[in-house]
C-alpha positions as a LaTeX table, in Angstrom:
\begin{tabular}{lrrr}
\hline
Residue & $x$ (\AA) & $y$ (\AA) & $z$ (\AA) \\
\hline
Unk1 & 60.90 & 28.70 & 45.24 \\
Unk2 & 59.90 & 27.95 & 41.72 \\
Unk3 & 56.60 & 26.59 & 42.04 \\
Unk4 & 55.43 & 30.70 & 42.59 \\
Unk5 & 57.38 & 31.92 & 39.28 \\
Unk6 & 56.03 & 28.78 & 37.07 \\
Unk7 & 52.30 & 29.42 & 38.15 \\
Unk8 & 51.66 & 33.04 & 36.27 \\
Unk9 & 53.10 & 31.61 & 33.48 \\
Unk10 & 50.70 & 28.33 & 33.12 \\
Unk11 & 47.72 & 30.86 & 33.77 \\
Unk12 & 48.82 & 33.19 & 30.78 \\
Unk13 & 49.26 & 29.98 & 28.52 \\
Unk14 & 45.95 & 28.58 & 29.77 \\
Unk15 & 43.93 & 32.52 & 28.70 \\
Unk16 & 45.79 & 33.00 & 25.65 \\
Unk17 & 44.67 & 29.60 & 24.76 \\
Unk18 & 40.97 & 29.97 & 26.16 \\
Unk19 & 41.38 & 33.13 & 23.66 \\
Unk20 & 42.20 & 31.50 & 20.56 \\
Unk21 & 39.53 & 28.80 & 20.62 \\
Unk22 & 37.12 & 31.45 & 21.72 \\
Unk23 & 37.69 & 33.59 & 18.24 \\
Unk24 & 37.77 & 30.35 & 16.13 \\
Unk25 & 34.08 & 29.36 & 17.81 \\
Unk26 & 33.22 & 33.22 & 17.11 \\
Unk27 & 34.63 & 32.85 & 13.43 \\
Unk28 & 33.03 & 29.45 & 12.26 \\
Unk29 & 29.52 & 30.55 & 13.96 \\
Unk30 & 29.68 & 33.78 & 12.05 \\
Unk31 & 30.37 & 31.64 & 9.05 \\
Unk32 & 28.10 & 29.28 & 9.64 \\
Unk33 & 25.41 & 32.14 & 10.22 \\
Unk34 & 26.51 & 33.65 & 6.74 \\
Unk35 & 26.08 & 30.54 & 5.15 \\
Unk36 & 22.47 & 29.59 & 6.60 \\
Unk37 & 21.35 & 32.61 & 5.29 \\
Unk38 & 22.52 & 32.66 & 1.90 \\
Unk39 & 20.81 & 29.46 & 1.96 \\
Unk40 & 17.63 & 30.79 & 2.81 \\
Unk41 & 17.44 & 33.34 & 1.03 \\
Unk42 & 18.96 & 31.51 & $-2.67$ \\
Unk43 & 15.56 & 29.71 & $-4.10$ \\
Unk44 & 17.01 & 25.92 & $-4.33$ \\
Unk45 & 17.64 & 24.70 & $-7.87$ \\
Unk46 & 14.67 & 22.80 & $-9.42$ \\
Unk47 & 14.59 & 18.81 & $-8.61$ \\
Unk48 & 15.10 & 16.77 & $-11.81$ \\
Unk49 & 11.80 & 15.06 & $-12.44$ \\
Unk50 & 11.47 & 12.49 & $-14.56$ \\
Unk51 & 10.15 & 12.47 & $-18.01$ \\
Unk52 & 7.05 & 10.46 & $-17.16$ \\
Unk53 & 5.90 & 12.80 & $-14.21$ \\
Unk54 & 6.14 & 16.13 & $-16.53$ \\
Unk55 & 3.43 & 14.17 & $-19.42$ \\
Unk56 & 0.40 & 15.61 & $-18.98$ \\
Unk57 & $-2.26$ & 12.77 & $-18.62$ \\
Unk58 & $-3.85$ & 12.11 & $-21.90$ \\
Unk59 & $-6.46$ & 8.85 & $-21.98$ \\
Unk60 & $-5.74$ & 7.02 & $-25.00$ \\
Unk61 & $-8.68$ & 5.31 & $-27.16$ \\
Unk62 & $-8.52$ & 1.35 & $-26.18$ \\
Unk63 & $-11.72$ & 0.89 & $-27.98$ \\
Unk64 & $-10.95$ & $-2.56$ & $-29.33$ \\
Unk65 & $-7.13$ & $-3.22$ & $-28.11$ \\
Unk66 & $-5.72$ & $-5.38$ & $-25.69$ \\
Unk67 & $-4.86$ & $-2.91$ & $-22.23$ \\
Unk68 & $-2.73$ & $-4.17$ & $-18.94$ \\
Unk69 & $-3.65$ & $-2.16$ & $-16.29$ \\
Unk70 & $-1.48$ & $-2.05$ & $-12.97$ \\
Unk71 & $-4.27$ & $-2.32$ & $-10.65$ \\
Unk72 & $-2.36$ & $-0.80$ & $-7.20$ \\
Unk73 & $-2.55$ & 2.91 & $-8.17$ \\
Unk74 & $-3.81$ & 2.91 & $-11.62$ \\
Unk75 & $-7.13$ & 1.12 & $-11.82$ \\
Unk76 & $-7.46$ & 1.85 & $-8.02$ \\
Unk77 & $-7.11$ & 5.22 & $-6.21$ \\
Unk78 & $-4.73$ & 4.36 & $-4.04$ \\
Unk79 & $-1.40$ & 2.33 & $-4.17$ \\
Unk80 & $-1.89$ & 1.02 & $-0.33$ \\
Unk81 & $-1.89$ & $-2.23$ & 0.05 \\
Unk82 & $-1.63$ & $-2.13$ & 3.85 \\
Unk83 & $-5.68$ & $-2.10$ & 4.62 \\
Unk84 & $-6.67$ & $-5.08$ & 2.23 \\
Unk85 & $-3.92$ & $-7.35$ & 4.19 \\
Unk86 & $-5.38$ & $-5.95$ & 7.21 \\
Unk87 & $-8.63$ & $-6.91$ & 6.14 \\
Unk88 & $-7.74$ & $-10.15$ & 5.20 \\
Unk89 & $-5.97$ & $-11.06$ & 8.49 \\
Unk90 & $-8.96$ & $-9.89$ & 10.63 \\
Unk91 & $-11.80$ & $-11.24$ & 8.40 \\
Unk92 & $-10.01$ & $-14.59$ & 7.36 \\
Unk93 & $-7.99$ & $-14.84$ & 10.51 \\
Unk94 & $-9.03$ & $-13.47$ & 13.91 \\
Unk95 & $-7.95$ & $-10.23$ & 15.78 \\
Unk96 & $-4.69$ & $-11.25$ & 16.81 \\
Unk97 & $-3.88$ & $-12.12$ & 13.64 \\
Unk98 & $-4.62$ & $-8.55$ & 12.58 \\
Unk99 & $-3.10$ & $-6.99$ & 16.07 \\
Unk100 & 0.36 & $-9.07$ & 14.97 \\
Unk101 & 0.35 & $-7.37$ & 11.64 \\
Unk102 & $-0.55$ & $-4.17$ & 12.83 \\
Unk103 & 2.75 & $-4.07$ & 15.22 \\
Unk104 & 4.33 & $-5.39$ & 11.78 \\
Unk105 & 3.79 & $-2.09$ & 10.20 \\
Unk106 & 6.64 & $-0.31$ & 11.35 \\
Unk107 & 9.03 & $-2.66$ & 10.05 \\
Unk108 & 6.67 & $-3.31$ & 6.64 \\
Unk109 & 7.06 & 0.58 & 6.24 \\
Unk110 & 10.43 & 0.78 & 7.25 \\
Unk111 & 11.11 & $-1.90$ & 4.32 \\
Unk112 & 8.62 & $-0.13$ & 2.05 \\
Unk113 & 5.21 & $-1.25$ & 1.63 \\
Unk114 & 4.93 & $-1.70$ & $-2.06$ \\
Unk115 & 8.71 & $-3.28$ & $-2.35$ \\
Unk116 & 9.28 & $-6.95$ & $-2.60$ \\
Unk117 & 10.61 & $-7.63$ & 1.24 \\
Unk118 & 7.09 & $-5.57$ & 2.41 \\
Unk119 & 4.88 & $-7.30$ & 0.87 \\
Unk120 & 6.43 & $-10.41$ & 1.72 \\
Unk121 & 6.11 & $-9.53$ & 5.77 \\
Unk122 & 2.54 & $-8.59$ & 5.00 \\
Unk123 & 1.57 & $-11.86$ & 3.00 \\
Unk124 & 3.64 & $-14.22$ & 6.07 \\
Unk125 & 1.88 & $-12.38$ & 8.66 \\
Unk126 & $-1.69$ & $-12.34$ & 7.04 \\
Unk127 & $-1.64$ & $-15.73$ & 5.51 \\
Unk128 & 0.85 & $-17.95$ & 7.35 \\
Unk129 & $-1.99$ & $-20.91$ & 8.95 \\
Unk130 & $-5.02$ & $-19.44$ & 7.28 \\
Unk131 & $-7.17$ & $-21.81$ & 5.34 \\
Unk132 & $-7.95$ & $-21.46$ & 1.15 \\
Unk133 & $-11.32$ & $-21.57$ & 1.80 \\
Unk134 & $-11.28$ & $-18.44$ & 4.15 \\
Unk135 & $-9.82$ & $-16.79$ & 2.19 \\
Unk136 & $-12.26$ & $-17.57$ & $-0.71$ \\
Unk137 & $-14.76$ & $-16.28$ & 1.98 \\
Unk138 & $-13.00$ & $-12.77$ & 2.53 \\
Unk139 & $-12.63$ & $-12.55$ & $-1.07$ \\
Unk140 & $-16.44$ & $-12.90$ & $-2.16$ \\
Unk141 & $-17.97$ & $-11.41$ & 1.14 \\
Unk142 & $-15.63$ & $-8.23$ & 2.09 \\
Unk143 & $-13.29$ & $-7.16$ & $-0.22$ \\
Unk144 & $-15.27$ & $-6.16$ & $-3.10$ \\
Unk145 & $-16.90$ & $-3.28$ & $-1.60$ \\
Unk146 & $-13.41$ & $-1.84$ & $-0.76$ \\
Unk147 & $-12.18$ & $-2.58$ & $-4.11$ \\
Unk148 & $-15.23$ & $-0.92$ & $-5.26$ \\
Unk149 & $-14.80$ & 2.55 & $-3.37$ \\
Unk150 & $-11.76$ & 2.69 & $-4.62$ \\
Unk151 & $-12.04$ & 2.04 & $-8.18$ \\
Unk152 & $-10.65$ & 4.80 & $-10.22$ \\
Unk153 & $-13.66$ & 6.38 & $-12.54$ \\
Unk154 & $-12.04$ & 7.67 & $-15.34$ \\
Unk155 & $-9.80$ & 4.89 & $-15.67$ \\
Unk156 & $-12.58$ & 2.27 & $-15.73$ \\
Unk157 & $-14.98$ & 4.44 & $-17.34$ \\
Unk158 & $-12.71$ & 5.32 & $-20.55$ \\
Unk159 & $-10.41$ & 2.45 & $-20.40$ \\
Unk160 & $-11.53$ & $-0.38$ & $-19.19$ \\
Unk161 & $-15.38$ & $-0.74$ & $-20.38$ \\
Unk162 & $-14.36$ & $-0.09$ & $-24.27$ \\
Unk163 & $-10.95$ & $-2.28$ & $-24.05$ \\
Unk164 & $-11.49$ & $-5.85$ & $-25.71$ \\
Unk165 & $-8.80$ & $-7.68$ & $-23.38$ \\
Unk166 & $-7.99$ & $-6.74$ & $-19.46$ \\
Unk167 & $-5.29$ & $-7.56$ & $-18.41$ \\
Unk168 & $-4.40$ & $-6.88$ & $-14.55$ \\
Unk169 & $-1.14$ & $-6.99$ & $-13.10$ \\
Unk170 & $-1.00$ & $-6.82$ & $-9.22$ \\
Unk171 & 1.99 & $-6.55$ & $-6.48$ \\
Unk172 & $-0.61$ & $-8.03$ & $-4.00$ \\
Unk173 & $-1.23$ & $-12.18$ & $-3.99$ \\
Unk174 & $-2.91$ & $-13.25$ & $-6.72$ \\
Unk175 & $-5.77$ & $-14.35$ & $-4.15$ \\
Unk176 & $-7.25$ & $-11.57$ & $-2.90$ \\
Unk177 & $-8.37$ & $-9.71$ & $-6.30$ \\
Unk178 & $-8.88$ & $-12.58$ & $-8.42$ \\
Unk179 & $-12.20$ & $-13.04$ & $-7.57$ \\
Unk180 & $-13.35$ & $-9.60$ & $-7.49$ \\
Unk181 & $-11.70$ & $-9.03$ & $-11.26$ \\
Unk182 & $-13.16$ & $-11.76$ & $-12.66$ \\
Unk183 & $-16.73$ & $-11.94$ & $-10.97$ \\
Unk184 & $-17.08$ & $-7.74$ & $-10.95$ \\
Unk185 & $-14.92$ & $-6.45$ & $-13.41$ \\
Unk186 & $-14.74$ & $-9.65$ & $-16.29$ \\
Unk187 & $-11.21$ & $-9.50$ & $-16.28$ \\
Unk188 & $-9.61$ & $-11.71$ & $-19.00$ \\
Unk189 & $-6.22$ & $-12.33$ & $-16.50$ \\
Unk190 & $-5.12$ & $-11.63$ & $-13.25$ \\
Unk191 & $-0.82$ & $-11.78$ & $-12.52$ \\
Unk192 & 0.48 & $-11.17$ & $-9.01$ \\
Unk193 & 2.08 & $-13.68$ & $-6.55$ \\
Unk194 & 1.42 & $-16.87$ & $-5.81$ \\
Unk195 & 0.93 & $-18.39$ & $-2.21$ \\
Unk196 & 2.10 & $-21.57$ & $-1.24$ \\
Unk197 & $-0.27$ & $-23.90$ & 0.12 \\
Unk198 & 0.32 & $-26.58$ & 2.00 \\
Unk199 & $-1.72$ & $-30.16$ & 2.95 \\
Unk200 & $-1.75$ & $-31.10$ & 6.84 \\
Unk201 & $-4.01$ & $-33.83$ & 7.19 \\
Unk202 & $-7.67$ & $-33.26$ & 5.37 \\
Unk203 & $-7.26$ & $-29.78$ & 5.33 \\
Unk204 & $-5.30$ & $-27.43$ & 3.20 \\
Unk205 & $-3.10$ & $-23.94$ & 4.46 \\
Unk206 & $-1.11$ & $-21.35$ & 3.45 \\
Unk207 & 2.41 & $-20.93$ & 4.38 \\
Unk208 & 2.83 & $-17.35$ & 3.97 \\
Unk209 & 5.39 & $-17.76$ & 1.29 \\
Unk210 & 5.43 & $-16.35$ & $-1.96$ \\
Unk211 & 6.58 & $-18.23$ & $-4.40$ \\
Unk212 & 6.11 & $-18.84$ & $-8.35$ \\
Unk213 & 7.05 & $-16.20$ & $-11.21$ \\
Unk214 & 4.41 & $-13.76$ & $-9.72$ \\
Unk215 & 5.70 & $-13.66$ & $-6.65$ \\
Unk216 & 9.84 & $-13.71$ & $-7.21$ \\
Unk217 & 11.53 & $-10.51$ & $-6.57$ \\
Unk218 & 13.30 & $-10.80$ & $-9.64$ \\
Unk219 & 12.39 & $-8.62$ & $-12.34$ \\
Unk220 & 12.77 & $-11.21$ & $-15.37$ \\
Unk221 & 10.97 & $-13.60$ & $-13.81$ \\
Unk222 & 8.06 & $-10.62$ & $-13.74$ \\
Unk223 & 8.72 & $-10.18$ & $-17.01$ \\
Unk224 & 8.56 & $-14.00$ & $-18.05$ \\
Unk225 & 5.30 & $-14.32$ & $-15.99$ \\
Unk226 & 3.64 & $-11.35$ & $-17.52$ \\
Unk227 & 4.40 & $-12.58$ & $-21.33$ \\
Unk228 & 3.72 & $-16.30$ & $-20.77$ \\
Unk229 & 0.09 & $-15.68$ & $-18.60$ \\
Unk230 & $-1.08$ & $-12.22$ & $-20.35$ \\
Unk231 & 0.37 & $-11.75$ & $-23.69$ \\
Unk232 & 0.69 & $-15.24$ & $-24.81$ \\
Unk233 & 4.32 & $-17.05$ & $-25.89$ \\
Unk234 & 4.37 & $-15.24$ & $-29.17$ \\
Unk235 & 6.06 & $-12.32$ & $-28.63$ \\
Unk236 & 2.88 & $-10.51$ & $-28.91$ \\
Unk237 & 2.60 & $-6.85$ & $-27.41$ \\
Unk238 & $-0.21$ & $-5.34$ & $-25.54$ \\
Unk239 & $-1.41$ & $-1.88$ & $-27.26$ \\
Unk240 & $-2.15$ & 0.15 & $-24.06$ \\
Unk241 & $-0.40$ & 0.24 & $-20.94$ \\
Unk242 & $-1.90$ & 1.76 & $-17.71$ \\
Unk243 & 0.05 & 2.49 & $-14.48$ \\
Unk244 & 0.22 & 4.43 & $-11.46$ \\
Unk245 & 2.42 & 6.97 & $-10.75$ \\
Unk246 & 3.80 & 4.96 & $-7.98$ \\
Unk247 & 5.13 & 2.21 & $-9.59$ \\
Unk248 & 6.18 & 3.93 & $-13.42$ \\
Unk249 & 9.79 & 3.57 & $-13.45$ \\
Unk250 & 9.78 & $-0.22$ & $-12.42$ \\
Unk251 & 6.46 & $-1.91$ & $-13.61$ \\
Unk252 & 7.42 & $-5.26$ & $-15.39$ \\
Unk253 & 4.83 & $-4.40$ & $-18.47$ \\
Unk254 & 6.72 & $-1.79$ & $-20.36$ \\
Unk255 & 8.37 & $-3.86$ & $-22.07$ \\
Unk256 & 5.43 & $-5.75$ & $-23.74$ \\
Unk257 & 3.45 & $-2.73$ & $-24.48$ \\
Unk258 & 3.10 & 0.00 & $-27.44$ \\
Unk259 & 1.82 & 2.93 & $-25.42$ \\
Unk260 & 2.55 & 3.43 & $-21.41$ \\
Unk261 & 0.44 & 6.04 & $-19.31$ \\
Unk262 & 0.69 & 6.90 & $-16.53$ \\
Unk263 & $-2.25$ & 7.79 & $-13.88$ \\
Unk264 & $-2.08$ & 11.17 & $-12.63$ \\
Unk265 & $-1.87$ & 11.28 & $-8.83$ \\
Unk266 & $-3.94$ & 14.69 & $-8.21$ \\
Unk267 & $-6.82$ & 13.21 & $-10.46$ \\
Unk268 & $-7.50$ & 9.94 & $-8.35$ \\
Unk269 & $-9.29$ & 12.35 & $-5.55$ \\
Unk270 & $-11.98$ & 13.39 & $-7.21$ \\
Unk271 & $-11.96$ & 10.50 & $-9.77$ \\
Unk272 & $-14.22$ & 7.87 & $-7.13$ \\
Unk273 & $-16.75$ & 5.79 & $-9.21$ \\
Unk274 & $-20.36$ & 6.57 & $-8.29$ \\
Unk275 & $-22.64$ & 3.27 & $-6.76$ \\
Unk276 & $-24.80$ & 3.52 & $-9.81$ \\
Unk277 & $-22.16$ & 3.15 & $-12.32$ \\
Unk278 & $-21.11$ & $-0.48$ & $-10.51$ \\
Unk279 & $-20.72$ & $-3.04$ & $-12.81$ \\
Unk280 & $-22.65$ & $-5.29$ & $-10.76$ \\
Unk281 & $-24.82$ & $-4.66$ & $-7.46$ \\
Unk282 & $-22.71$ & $-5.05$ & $-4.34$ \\
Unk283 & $-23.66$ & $-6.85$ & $-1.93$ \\
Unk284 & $-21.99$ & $-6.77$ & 1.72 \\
Unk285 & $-22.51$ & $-9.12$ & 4.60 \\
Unk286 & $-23.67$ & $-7.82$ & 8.22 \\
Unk287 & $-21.47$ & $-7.97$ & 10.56 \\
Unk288 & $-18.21$ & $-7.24$ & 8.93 \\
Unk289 & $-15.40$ & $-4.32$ & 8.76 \\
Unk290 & $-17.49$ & $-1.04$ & 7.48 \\
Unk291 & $-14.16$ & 0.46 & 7.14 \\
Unk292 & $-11.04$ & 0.46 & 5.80 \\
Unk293 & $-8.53$ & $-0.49$ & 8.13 \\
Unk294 & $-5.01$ & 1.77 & 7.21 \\
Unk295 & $-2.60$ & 2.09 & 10.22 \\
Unk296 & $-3.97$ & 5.01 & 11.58 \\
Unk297 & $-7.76$ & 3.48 & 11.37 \\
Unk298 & $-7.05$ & 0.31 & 12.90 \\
Unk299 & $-4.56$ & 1.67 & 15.81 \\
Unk300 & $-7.73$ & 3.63 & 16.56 \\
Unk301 & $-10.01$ & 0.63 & 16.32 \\
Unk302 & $-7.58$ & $-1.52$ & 18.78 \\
Unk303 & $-7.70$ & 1.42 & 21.85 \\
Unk304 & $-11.18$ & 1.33 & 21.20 \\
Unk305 & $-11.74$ & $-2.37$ & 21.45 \\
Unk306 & $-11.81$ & $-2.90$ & 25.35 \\
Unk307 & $-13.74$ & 0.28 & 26.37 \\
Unk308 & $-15.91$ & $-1.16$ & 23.32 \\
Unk309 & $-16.43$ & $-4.45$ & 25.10 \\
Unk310 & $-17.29$ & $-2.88$ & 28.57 \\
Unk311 & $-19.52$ & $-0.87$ & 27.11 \\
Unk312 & $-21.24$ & $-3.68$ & 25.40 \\
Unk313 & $-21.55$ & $-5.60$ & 28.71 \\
Unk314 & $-23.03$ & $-2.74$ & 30.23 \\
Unk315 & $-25.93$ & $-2.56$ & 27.69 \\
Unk316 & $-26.30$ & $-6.28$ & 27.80 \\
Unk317 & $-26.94$ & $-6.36$ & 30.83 \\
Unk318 & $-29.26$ & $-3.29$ & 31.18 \\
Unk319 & $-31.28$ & $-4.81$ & 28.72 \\
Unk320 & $-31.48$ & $-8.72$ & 30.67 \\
Unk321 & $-31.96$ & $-6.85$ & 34.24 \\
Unk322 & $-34.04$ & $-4.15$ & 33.82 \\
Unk323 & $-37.73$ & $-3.51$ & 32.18 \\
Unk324 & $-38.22$ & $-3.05$ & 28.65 \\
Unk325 & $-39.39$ & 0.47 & 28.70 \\
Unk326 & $-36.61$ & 1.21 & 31.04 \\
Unk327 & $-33.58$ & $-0.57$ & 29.19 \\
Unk328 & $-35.42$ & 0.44 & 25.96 \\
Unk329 & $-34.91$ & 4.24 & 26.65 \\
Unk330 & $-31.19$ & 3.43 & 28.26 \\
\hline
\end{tabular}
């Protein structure tokens, strides 16, 4: 028969080909092995870094000159702008307002929260529906004493109390620092996006959308804004330029400004301002946030919320039901 003679000849041709792939796997994994460790142990070559990150921070003397300051990572802190929306949404709005743009993050981060499509999301989400005048409210009663804790010292100390003209350029709506610029800090202008608002009725809302020079993503309409509402129509320049380090390569005032610096990132820890060195006394409504709300805060603070509210009902009604002296001591 032939089926007999043909079998010992498909089993050799099936090993000898089980042995071939069996020293290529062997050879590439030794390769690969060879490689990974000449990899490890060569130091990797030095990252370019940019010209602006290798300056060593120098404050310049704007005694007497006319200084735009980027206010998101410059003349504050931090570059976040994550917990003021936050803030906004659940002071000005309600708590599902602030739960909707808290399950927002994700995609706000995935976008990036200081680009032009993030900060979109974040203004729909936290002022689509809300009211002018709530915002006004959030703006007077809560945010200052955030904006305060996170004022930069040495910037404001040696650059903004001896400059003659503040200028403030912002990636955040133009509505939620205005007030606290001009009222706290005497600003002399304010740029950052405009909200549309909206008349239904007798009353007055935002529609979430940006819209205006401040708030297009284009970068000569930033430009055009900057010149025509800060710097004035003729072709004047601004002496002193202040950014973060977050925003250097892209900030729409270099172009209309004689010196740029930029805010070292390892000096804003230690750099908070003291509460005796406020320009004015702060004063902060009961009953509000007493913290700031980034991601990780306010996930916390929304796991916390219904154990909060049983726990609440339990001392409510300890306190109607029992004694003083008893629900006193409880």
């Amino acid at each position: 028969m032939v089926l007999p003679t043909i079998l010992p000849k498909i089993a050799a041709h099936w090993l000898f080909t089980f042995y071939r792939a069996a020293r290529k796997l062997r050879g590439h994994a030794f390769q690969y092995c060879r490689s990974s460790s000449a990899t490890t142990t060569k130091p990797p070559p030095p990252s370019p870094v940019s010209p602006a990150a290798k300056c060593t921070v120098v404050f310049p003397d704007a005694a007497d000159k006319a200084v735009v300051f980027g206010f998101d990572g410059a003349l504050m802190r931090s570059a976040a702008l994550f917990p003021y929306f936050m803030l906004v949404a659940c002071e000005g709005g309600s708590l599902l307002r602030a739960l909707l743009l808290l399950c927002a993050f994700p995609l706000v981060w995935a976008l990036g929260e200081r680009s032009d499509a993030g900060v979109r999301v974040m203004a729909f989400v936290t002022f689509f529906g809300l009211r002018p005048r709530d915002m006004d409210l959030v703006a007077r009663a809560v945010l200052p004493k955030f904006y305060m804790e996170g004022l930069n010292a040495q910037v404001y100390s040696r650059l903004w109390l001896p400059a003659r003209r503040k200028v403030v350029v912002t990636g955040a709506p133009r509505v939620m620092v205005e007030w606290f610029l001009k009222e706290y800090m005497a600003a002399d202008v304010v740029v950052g996006g405009e909200l549309h608002v909206v008349r239904v009725g007798r009353g007055r809302y935002f529609t979430g959308m940006l819209c205006g020079p401040g708030g297009s993503a284009a970068p000569a309409l930033k430009h055009k804004a900057l010149q025509a509402e800060a710097l004035g129509t003729d072709n004047a320049m601004a002496d002193v330029a202040v950014v973060g380090n977050a925003s250097q390569l892209d900030h729409p005032c270099f172009p209309y400004c004689k010196e740029v610096y930029v805010v070292n990132r390892e000096s804003t820890k230690t750099a908070r301002l003291p509460r005796d060195r406020y320009p004015k006394p702060l004063i902060f409504h009961d009953g509000r946030l007493a913290f700031l709300p980034t991601p990780s805060a306010a996930l916390a603070f929304f796991l916390f919320l219904p154990l909060g509210v049983i726990l609440s009902v339990i001392r409510i009604s300890i306190g109607i039901l029992l004694p003083y002296k008893i629900s006193f001591g409880a």
